[in-house]
The first five atom37 places (N, CA, C, CB, O) and aatype in JSON, in Angstrom:
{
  "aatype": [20, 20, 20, 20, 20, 20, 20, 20, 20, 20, 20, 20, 20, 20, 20, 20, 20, 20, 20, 20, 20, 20, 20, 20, 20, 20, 20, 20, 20, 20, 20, 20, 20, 20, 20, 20, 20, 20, 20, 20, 20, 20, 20, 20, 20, 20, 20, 20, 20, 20, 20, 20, 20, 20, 20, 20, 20, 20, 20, 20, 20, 20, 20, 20, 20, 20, 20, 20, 20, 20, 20, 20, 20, 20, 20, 20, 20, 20, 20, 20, 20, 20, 20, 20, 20, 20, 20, 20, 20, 20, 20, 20, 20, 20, 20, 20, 20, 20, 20, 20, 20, 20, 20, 20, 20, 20, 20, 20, 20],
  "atom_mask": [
    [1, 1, 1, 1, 1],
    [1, 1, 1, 1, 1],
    [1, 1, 1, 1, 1],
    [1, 1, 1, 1, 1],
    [1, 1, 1, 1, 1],
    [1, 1, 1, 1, 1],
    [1, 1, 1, 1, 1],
    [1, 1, 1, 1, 1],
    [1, 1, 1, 1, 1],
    [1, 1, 1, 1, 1],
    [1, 1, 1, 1, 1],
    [1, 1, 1, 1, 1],
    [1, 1, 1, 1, 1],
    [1, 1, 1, 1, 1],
    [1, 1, 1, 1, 1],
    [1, 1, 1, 1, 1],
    [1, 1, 1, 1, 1],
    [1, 1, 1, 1, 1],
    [1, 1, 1, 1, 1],
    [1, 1, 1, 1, 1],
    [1, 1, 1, 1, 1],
    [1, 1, 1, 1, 1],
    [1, 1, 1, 1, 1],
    [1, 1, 1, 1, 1],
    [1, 1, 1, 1, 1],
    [1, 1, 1, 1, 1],
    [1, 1, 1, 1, 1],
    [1, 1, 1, 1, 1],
    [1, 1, 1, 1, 1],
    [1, 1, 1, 1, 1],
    [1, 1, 1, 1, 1],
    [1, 1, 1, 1, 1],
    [1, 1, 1, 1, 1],
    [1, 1, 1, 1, 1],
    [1, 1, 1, 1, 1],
    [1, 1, 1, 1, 1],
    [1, 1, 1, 1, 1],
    [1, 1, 1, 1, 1],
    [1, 1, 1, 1, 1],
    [1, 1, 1, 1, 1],
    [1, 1, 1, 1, 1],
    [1, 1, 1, 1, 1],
    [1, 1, 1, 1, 1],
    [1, 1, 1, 1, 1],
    [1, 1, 1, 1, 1],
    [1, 1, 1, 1, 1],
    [1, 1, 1, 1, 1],
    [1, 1, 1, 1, 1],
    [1, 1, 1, 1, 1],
    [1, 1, 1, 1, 1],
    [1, 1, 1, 1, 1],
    [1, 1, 1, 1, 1],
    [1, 1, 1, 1, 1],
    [1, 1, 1, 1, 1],
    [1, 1, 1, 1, 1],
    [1, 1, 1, 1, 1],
    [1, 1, 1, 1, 1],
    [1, 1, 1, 1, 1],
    [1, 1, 1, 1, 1],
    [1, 1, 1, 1, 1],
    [1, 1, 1, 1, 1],
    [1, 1, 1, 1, 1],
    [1, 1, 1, 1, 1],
    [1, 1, 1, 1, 1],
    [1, 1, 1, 1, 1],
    [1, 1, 1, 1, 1],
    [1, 1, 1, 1, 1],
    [1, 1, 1, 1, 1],
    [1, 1, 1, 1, 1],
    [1, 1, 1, 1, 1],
    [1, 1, 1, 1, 1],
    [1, 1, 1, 1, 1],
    [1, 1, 1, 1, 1],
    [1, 1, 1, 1, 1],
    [1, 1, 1, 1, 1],
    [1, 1, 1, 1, 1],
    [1, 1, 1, 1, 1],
    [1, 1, 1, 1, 1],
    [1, 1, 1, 1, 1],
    [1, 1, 1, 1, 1],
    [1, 1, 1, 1, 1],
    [1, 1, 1, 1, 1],
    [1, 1, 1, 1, 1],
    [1, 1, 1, 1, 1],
    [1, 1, 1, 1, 1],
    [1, 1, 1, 1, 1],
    [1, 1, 1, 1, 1],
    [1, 1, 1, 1, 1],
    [1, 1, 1, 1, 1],
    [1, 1, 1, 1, 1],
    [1, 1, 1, 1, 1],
    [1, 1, 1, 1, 1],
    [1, 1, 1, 1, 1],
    [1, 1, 1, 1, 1],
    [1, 1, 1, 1, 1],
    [1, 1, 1, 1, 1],
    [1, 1, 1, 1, 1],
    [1, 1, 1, 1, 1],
    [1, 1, 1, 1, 1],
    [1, 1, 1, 1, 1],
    [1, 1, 1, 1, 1],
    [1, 1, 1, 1, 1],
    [1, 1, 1, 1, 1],
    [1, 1, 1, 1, 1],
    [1, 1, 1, 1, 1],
    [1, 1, 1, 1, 1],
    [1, 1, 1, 1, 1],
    [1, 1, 1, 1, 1],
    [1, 1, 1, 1, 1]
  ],
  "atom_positions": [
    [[140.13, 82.86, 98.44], [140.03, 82.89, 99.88], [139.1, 84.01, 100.33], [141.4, 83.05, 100.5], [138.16, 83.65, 101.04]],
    [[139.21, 85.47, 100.01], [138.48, 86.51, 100.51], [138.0, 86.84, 99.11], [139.27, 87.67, 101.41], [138.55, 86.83, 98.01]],
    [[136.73, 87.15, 99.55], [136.41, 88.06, 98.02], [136.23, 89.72, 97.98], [134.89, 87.53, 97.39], [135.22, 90.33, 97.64]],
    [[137.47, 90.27, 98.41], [137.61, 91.56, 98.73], [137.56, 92.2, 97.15], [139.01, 91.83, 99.67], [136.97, 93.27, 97.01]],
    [[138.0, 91.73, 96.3], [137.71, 92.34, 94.84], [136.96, 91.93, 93.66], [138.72, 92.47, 94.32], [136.94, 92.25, 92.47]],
    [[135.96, 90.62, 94.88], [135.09, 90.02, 93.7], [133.86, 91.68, 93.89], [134.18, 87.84, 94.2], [133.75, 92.54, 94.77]],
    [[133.0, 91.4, 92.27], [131.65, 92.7, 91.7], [130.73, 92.24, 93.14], [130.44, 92.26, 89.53], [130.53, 91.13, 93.65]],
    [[130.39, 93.3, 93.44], [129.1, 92.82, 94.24], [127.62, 92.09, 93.05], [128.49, 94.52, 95.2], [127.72, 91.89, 91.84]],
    [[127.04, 91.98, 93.45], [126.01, 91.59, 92.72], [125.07, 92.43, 93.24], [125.69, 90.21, 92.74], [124.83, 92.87, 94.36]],
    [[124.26, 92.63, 91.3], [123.54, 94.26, 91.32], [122.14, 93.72, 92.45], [122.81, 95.02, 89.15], [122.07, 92.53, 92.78]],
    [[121.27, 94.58, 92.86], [120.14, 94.83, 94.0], [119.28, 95.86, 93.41], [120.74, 95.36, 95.52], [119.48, 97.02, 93.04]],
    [[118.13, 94.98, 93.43], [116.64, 95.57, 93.32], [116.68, 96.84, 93.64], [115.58, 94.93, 94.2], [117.89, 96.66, 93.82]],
    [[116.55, 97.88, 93.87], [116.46, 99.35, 94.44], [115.01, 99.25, 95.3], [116.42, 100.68, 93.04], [114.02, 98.61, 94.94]],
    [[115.11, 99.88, 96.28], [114.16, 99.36, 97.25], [114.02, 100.9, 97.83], [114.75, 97.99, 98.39], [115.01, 101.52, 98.19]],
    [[112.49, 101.54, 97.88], [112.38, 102.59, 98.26], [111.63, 102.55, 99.7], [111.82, 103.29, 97.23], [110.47, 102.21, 99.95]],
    [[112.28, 102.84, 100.25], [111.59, 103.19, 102.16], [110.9, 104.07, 102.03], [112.57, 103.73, 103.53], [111.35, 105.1, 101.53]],
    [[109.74, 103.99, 102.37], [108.72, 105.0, 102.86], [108.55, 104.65, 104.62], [107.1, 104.78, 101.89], [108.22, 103.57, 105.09]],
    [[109.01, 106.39, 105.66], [108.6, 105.31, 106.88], [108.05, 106.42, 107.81], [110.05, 104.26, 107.67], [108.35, 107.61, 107.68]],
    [[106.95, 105.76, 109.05], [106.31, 105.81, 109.58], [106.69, 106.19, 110.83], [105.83, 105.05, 109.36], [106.99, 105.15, 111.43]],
    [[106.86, 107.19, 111.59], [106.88, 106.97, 113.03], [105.85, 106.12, 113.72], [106.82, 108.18, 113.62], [106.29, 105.88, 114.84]],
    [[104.82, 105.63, 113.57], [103.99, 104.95, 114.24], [103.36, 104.03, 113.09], [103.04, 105.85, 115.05], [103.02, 104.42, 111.98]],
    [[103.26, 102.29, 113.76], [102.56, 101.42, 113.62], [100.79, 102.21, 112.36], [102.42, 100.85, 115.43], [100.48, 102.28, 111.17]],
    [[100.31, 102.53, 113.5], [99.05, 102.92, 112.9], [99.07, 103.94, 112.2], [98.12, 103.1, 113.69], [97.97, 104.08, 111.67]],
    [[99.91, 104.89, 111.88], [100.26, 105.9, 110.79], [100.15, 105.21, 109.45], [101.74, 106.5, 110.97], [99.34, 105.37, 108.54]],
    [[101.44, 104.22, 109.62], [101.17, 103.45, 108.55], [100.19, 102.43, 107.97], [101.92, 103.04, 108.55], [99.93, 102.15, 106.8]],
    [[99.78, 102.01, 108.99], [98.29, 101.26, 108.62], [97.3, 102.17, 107.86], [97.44, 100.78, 110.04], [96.78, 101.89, 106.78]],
    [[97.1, 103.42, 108.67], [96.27, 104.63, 108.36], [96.73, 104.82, 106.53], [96.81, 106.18, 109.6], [95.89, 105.05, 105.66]],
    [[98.54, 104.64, 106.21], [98.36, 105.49, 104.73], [98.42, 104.04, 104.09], [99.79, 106.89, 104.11], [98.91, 103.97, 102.96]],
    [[97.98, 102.89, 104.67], [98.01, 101.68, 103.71], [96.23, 101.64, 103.0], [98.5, 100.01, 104.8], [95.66, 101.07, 102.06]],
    [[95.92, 102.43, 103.89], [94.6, 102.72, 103.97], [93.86, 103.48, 102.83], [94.47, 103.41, 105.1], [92.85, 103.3, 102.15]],
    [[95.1, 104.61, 102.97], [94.57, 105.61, 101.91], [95.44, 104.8, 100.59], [95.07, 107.56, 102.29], [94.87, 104.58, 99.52]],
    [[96.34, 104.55, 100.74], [96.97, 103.82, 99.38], [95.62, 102.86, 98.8], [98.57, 102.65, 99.84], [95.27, 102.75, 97.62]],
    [[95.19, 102.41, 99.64], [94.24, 100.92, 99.01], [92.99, 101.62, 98.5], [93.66, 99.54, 100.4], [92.46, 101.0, 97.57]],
    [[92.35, 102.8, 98.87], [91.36, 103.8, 98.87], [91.78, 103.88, 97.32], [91.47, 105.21, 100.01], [91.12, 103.26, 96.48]],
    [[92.94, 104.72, 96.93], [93.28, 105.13, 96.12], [93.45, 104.46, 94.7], [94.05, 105.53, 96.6], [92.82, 104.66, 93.66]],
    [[94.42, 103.63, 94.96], [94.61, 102.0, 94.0], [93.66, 101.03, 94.48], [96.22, 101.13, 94.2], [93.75, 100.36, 95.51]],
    [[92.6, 101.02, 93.48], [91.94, 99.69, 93.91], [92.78, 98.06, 93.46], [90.35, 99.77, 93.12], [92.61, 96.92, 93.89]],
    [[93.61, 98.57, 92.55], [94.69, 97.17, 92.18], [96.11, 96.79, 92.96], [95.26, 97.38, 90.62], [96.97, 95.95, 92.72]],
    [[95.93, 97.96, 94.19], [97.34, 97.4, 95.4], [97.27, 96.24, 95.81], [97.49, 98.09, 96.83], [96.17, 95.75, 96.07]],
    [[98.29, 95.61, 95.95], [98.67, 94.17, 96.59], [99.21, 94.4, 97.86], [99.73, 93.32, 95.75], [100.34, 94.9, 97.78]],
    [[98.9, 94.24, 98.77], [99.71, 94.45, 100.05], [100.57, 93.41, 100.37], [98.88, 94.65, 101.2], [100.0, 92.37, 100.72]],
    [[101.9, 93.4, 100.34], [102.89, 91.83, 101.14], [103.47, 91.69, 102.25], [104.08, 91.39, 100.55], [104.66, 92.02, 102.26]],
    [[102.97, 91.27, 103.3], [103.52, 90.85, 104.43], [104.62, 89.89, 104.25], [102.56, 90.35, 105.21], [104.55, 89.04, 103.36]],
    [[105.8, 90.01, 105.17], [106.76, 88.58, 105.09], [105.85, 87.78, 106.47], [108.97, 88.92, 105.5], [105.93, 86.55, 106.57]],
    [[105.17, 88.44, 107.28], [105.16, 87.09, 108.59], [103.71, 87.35, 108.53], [106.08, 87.3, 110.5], [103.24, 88.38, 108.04]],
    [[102.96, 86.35, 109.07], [101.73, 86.05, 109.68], [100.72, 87.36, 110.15], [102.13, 85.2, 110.88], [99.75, 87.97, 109.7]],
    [[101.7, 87.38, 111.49], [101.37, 88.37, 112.61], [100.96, 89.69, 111.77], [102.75, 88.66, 113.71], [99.96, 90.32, 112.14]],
    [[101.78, 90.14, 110.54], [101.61, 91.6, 110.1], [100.28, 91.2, 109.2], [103.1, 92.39, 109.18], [99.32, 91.96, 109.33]],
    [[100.18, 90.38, 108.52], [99.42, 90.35, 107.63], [98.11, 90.37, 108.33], [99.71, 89.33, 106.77], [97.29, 91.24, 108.03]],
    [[97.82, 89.42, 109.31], [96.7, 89.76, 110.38], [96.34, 90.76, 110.72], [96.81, 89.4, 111.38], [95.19, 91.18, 110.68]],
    [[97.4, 91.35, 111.17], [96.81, 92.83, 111.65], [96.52, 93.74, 110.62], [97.77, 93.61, 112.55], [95.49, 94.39, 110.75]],
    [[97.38, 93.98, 109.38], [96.84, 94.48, 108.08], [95.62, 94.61, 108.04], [97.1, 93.78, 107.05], [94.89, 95.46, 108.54]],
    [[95.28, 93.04, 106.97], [93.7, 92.81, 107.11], [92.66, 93.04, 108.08], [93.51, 91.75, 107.01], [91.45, 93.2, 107.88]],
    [[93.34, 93.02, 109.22], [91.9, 93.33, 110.48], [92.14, 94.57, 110.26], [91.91, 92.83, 112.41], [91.15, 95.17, 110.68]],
    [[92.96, 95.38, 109.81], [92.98, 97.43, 110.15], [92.18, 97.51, 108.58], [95.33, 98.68, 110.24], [91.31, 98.3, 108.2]],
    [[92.58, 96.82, 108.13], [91.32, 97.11, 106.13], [89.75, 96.66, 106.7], [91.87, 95.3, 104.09], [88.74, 97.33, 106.48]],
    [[89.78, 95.64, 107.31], [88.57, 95.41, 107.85], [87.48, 96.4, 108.5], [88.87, 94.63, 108.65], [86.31, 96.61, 108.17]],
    [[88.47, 97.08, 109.8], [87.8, 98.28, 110.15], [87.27, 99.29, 109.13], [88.63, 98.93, 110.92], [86.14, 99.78, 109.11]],
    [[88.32, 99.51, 108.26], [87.43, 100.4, 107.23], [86.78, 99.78, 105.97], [88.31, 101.49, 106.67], [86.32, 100.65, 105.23]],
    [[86.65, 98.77, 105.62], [85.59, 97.93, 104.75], [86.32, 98.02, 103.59], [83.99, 98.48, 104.59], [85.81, 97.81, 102.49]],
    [[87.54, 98.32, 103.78], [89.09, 97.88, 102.38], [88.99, 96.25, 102.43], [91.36, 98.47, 103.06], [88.91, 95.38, 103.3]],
    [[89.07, 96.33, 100.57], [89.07, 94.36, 100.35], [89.7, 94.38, 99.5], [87.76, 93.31, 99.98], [89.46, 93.87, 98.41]],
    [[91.19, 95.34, 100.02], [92.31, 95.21, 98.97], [93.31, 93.82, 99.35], [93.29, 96.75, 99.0], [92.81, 93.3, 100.34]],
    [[94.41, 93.13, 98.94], [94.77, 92.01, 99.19], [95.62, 92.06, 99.97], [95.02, 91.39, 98.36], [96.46, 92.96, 99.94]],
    [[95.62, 90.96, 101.01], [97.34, 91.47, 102.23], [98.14, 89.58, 101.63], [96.72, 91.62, 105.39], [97.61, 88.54, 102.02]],
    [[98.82, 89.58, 101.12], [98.84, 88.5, 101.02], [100.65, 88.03, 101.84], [98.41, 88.26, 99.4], [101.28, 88.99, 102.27]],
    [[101.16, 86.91, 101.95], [102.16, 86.57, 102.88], [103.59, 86.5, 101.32], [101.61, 84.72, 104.02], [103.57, 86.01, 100.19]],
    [[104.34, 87.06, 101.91], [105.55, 87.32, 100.45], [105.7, 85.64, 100.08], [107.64, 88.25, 101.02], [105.75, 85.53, 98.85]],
    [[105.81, 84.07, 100.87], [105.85, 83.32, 100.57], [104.35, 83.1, 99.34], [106.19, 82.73, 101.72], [104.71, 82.3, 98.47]],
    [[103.47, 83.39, 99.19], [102.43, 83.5, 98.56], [102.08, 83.87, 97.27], [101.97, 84.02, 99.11], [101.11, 83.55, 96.57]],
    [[103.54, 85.0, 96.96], [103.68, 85.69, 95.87], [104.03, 85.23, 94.99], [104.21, 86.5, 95.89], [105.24, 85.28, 95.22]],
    [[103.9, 84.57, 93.71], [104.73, 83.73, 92.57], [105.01, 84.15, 91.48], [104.24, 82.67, 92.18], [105.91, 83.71, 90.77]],
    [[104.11, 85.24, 91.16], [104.41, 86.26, 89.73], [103.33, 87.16, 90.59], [103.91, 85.6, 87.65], [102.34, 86.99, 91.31]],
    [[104.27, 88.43, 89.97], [103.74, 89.57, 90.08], [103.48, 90.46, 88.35], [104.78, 90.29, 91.17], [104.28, 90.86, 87.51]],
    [[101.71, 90.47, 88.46], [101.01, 91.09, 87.43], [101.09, 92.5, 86.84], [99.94, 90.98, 87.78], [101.11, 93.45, 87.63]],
    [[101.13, 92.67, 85.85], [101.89, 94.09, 85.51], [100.52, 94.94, 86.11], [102.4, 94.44, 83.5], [100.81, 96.04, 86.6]],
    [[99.25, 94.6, 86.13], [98.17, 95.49, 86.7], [98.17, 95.78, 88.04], [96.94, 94.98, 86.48], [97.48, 96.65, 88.57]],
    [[99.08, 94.93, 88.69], [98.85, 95.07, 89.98], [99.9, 96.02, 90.8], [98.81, 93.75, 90.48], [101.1, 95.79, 90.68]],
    [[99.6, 96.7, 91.33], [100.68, 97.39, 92.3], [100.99, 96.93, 93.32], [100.45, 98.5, 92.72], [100.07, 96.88, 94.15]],
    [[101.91, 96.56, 93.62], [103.04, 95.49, 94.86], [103.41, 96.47, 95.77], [104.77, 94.7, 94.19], [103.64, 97.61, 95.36]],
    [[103.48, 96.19, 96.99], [103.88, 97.37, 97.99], [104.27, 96.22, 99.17], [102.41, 98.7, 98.46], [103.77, 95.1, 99.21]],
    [[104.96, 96.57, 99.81], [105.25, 95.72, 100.91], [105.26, 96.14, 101.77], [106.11, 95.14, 100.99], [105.86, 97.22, 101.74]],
    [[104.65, 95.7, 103.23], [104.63, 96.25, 104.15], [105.2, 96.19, 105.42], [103.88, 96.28, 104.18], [104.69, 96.68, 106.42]],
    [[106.68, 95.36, 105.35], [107.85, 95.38, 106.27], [109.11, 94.98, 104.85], [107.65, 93.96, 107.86], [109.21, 94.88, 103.62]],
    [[109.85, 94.88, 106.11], [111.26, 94.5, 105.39], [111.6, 92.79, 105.62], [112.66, 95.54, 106.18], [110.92, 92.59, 106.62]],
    [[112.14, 91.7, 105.33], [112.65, 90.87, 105.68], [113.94, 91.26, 106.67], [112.8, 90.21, 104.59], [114.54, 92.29, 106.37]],
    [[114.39, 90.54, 107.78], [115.46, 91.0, 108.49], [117.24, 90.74, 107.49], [115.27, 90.02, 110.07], [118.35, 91.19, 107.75]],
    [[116.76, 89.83, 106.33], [118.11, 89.39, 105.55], [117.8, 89.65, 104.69], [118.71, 88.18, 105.45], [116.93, 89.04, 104.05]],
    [[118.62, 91.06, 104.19], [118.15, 91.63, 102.5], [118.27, 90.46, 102.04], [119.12, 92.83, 101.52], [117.2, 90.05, 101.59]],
    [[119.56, 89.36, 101.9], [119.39, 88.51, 100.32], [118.5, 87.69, 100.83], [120.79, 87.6, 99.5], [119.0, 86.57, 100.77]],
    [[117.72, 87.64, 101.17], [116.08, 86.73, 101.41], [115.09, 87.76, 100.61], [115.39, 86.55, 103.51], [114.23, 87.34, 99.84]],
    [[115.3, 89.06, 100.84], [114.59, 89.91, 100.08], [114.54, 89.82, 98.79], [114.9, 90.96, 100.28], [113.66, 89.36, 98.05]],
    [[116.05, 90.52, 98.49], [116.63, 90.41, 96.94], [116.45, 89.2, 96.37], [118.11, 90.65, 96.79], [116.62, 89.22, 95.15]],
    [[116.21, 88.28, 96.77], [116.34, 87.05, 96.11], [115.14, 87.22, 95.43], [116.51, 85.76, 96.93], [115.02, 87.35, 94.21]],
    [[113.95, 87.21, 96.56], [112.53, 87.22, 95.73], [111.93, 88.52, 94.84], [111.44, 86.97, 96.81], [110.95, 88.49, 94.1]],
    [[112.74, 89.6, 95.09], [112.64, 90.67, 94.42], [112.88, 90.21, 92.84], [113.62, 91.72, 95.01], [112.18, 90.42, 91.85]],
    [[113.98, 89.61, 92.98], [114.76, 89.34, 91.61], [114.02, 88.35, 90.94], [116.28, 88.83, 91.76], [113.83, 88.45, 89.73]],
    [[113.51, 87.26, 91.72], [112.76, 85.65, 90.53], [111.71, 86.68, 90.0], [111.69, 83.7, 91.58], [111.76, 86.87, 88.78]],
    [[110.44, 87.61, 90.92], [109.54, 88.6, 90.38], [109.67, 89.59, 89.41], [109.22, 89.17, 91.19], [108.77, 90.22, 88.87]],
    [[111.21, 89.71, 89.2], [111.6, 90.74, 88.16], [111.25, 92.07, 88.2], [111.18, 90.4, 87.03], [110.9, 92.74, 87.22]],
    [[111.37, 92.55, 89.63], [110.83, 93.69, 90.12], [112.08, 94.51, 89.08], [110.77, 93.86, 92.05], [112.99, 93.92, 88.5]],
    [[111.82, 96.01, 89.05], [112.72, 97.05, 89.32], [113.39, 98.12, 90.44], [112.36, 97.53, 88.71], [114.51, 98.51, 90.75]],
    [[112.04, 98.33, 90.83], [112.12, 99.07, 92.01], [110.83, 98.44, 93.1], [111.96, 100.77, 91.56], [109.7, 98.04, 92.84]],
    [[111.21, 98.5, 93.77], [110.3, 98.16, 95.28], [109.91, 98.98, 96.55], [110.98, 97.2, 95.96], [110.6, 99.39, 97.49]],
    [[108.64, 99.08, 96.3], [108.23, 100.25, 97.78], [107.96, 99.57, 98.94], [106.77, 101.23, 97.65], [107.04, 98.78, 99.17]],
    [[109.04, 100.03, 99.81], [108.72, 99.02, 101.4], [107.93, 99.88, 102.53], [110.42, 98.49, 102.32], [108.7, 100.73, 103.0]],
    [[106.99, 99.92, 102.94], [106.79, 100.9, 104.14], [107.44, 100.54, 105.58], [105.24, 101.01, 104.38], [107.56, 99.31, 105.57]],
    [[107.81, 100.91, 106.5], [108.12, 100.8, 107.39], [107.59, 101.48, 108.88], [109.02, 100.92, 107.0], [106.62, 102.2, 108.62]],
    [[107.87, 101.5, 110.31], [107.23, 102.24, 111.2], [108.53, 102.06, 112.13], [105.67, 101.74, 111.71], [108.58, 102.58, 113.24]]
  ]
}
C-alpha cells in the first residue's frame, strides 16, 4: 500500500553550479567553451538552446548546444554540461542513467 520502507533508488549526483544572472551564466558558458573545445552544451527546451547558440554566436563559439531529447550516447571525449535543470528530477535521472553518467554538472541562474 505505502512504500514508506521500500530503498529509494540510487541518483546520478548532480552538481549545481549557479548564477545570479541569466547572462553571467551565458558569459561562463562562454569561457567554459573557450576553454574545452570538446564541451557539449544540453538544453532540455528550445527557447534555452536558442538563446545559447545566439550568445556563442556573438562571440564566434561553435561549441555544440544541442536539445537533451537529442542526446543518445554520450562520448567519453566529450564533456556534457547542461545548461538548466528539467522541472521533474526522474525525467532527469532517467536520462542521466540510460547515458551512464556518474556525476552531472548543471548550471543554473
Amino acid at each position: 500500500m505505502f512504500s514508506i520502507f521500500k530503498r529509494k533508488e540510487s541518483q546520478v549526483p548532480v552538481k549545481d553550479n549557479v548564477w545570479m544572472r541569466k547572462k553571467s551564466k551565458w558569459d561562463a558558458c562562454v569561457k567554459m567553451a573557450s576553454a574545452q573545445a570538446n564541451a557539449v552544451f544540453i538544453a532540455w527546451f528550445p527557447a534555452t538552446q536558442t538563446e545559447l547558440a545566439t550568445h556563442f554566436s556573438t562571440y564566434g563559439i561553435n561549441n555544440s548546444v544541442l536539445l537533451a531529447t537529442q542526446l543518445t550516447t554520450a562520448r567519453a571525449e566529450e564533456l556534457i554540461i547542461f545548461v538548466e535543470h528539467y522541472p521533474l528530477s526522474h525525467t532527469e535521472q532517467a536520462l542521466f542513467k540510460k547515458l551512464g553518467f556518474h556525476q552531472v554538472p548543471v548550471l543554473s541562474s
